[in-house]
N, C-alpha and C positions, 0 to 999 in steps of 0.2 A: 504494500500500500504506500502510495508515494504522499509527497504535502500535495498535490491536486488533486488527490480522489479523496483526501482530507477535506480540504476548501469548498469541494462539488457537495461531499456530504453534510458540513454544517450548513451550503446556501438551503439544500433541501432541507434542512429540520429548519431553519430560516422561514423559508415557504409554508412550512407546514402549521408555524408558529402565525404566520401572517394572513392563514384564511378560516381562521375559526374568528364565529361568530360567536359576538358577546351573548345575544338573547339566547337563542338558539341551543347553544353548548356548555359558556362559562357559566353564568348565570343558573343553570338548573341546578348545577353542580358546586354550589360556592365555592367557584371560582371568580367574583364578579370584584374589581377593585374596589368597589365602595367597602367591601366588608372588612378589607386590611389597612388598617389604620396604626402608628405609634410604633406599640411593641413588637406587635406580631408581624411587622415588614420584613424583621430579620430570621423567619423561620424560612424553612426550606420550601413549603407554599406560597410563600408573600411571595420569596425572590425568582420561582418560579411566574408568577403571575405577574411582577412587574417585569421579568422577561417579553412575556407573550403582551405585552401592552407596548413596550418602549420596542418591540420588533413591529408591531401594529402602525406604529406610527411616521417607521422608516420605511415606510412602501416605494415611494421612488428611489430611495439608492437603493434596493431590494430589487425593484425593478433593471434599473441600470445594472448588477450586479448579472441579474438573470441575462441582458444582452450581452453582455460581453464573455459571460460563459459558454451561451450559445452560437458567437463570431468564433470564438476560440475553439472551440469542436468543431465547427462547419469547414473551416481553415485547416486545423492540423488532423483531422479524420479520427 
């Protein structure tokens, strides 16, 4: 496994982080940011769900990320 099939694999859990819907999925499951507040940010849920929030919110260099991984495979096969 090289550092590219590294980089390939976090942009996908990247992706994966970027199209869950709040109503839908966090939210039934409290996972919803409103509920972690203070202390509990530093539990292994808080930092997981301010994860999947602050990857939410980076959607264009995510995107951007996504074209140039996909020039780069089109190019070197």
């Amino acid at each position: 496994m090289g550092f590219w099939t590294l980089l390939e694999g976090c942009l996908l859990l990247a992706n994966a982080f970027a199209i869950l819907n709040e109503e839908r999925f966090l939210v039934p499951r409290g996972w919803s940011f409103q509920e972690f507040s203070g202390v509990r940010r530093t539990s292994l849920k808080g930092q997981l769900i301010g994860l999947i929030y602050a990857v939410q919110y980076m959607r264009i260099p995510l995107m951007a990320a996504n074209t140039i991984v996909i020039v780069v495979k089109l190019v070197s096969g």
